[in-house]
C-alpha positions as CSV (number, residue, x, y, z in Angstrom):
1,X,1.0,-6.8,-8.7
2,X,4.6,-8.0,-8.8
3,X,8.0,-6.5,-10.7
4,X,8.4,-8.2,-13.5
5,X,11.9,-9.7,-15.5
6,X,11.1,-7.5,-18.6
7,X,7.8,-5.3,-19.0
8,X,7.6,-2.3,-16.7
9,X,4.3,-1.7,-14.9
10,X,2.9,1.2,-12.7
11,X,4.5,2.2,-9.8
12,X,2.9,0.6,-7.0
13,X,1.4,3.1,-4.1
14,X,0.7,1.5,-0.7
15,X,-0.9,3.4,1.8
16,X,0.6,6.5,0.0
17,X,-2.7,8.8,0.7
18,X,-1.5,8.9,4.1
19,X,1.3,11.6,2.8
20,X,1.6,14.2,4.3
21,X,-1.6,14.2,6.2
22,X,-1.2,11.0,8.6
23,X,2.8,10.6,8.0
24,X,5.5,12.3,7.4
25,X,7.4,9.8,5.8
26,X,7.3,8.1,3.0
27,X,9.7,5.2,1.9
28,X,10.4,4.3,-1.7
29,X,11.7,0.8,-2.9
30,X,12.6,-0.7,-5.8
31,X,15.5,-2.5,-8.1
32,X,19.6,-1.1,-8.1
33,X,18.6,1.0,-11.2
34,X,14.9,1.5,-11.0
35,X,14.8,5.2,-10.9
36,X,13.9,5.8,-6.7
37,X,16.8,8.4,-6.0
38,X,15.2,10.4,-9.4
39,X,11.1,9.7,-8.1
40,X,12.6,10.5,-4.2
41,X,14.4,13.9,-5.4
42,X,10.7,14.5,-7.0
43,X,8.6,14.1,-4.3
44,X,11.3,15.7,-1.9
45,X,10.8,19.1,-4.4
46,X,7.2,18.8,-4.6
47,X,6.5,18.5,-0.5
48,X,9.7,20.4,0.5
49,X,10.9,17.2,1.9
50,X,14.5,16.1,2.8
51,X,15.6,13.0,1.4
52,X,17.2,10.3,3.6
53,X,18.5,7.1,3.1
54,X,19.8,4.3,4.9
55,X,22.7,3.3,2.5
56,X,24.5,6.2,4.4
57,X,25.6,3.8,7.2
58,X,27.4,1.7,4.1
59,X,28.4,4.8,2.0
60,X,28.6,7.5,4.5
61,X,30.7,10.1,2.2
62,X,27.2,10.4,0.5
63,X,25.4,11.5,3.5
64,X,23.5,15.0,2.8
65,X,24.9,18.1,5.1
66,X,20.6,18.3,6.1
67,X,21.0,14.7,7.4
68,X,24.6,14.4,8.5
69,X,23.9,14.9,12.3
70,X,21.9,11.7,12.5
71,X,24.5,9.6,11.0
72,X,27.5,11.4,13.3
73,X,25.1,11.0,16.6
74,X,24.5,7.0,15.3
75,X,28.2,6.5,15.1
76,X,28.9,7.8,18.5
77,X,26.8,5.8,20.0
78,X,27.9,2.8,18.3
79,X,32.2,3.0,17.9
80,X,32.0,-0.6,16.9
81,X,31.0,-0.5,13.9
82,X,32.7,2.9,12.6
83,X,35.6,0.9,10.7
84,X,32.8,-0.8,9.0
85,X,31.5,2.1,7.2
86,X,32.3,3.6,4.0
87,X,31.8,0.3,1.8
88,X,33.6,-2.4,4.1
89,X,31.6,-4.3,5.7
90,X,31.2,-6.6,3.1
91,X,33.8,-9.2,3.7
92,X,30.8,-12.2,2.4
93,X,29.5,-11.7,-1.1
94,X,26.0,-10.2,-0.8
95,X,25.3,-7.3,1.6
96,X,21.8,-9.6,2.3
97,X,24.0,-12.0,4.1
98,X,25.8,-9.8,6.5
99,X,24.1,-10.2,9.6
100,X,26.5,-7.3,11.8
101,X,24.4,-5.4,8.6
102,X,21.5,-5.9,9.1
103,X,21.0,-5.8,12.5
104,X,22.9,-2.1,12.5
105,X,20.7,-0.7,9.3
106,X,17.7,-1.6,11.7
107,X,18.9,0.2,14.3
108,X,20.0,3.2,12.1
109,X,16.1,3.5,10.9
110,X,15.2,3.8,14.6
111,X,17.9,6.3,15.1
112,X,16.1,8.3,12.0
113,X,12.8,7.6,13.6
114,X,14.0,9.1,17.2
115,X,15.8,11.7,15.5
116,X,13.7,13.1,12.6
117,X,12.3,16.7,13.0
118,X,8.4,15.9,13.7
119,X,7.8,18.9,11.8
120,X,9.3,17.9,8.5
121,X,8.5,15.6,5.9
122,X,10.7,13.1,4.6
123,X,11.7,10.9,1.8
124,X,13.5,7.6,2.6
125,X,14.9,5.6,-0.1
126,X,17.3,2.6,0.3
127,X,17.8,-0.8,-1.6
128,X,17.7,-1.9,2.3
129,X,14.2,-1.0,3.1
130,X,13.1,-4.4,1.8
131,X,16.3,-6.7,1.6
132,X,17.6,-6.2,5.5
133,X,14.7,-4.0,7.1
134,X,12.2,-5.7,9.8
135,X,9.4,-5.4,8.0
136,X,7.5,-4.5,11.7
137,X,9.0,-1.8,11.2
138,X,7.6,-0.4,7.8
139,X,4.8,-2.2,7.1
140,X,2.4,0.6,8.2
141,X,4.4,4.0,6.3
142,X,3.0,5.0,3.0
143,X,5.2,3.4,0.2
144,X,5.7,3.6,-3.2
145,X,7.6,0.5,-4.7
146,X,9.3,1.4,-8.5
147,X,8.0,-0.3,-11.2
148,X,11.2,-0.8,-13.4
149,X,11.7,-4.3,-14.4
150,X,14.7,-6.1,-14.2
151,X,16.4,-5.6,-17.6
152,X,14.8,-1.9,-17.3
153,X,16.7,-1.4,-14.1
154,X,20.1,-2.8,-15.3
155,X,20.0,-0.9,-18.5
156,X,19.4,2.3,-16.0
157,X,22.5,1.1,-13.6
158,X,24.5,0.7,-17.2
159,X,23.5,4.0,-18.7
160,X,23.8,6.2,-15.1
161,X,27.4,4.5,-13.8
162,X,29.0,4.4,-17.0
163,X,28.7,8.1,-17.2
164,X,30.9,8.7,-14.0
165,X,33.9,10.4,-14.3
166,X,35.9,7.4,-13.0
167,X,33.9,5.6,-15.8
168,X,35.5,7.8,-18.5
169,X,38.5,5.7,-20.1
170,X,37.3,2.7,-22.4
171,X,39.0,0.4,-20.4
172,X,36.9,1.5,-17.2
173,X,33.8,1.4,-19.3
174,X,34.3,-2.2,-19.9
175,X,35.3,-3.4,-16.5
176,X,32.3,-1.9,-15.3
177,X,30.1,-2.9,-17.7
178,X,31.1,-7.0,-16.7
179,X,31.0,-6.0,-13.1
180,X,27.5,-4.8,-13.5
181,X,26.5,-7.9,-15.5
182,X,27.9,-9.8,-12.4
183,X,26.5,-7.9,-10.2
184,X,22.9,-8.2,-11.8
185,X,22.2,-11.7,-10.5
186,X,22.0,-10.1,-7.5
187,X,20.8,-6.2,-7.6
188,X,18.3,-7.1,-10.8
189,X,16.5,-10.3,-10.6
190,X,17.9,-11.8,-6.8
191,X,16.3,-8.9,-5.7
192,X,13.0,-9.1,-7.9
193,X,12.4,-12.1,-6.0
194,X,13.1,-10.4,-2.5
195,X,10.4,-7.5,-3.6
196,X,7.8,-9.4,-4.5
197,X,8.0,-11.5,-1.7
198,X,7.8,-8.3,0.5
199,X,4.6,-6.8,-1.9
200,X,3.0,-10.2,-1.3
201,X,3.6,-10.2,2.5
202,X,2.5,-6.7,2.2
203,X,-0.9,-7.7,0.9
204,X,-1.7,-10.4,3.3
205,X,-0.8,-8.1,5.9
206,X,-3.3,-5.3,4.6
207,X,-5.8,-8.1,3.8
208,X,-5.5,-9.5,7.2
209,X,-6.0,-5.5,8.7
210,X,-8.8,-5.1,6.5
211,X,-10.6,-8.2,8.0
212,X,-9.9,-8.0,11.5
């Protein structure tokens, strides 16, 4: 199975019988757009889970008040990189190639790991989970991986943004709507690539585990 340019498919459920009763995470991937903060809030209602995600270390004014103290504890143990947050540490053109970036949103999931109350359940949803995350790290947690094609996902990212309040004049709506069209090389079919690459590595790596 693979995420196609323009025909949506299932969403695709790896090791997902394993929640709650093995793990108490789940992650959930997919494309700028796709729908994983609606399917997260969903699973978070049905299992009383919190949701969590790793795009707090770029956007941290979006981190929950249930999560908050594993961001704070993070940044005081790394000062270094506090100027970076909030949306600036991207001083190259994709957040994929910021290195400083990726090797602190790694550390931030083990943070969460080491810091996540073992007796809660929890729904992690980040962009990051398959464009900078080690995937050591996550190839073994149950995952579900949105379905939303490319075009579906950018016509999501269109409709949701373009509703914001700062999105209200007509001249916002159209800079926005060329800055997301920009933008979509990357976050809509760059991406694409990046997740099927990580569903194929995925199922060699479960194929392999299934042999040995």
């Amino acid at each position: 199975m693979k995420i196609n340019r323009i025909k949506n498919i299932d969403d695709i459920k790896i090791n997902f019988e394993d929640f709650p009763s093995k793990s108490n995470i789940v992650l959930v991937m997919g494309l700028s757009g796709s729908g994983k903060s609606y399917l997260s809030n969903q699973l978070a209602e049905k299992h009383n889970a919190t949701c969590f995600q790793l795009e707090w270390l770029i956007h941290a004014k979006h981190t929950s008040e249930e999560c908050k103290y594993i961001l704070d504890t993070f940044l005081q143990q790394h000062p270094e990189i506090i100027e970076n947050v909030d949306n600036k540490w991207n001083n190259c053109k994709s957040e994929d190639q910021n290195d400083l970036l990726k090797e602190y949103i790694n550390k931030f999931f083990l943070h969460f790991l080491e810091m996540r109350d073992p007796n809660k359940l929890y729904v992690v949803e980040s962009l990051q989970l398959f464009t900078l995350i080690d995937f050591e790290l996550i190839k073994d947690y149950p995952i579900i991986v949105k379905g939303t094609s490319s075009f579906k996902s950018l016509k999501q990212r269109l409709k949701r943004d373009l509703a914001k309040p700062k999105n209200k004049k007509i001249s916002a709506k159209i800079k926005y709507f060329f800055k997301a069209l920009n933008q979509s090389r990357l976050y809509q079919f760059k991406h694409r690539k990046v997740l099927n690459k990580f569903l194929k590595r995925h199922n060699e790596y479960t194929k392999n585990k299934t042999v040995a």
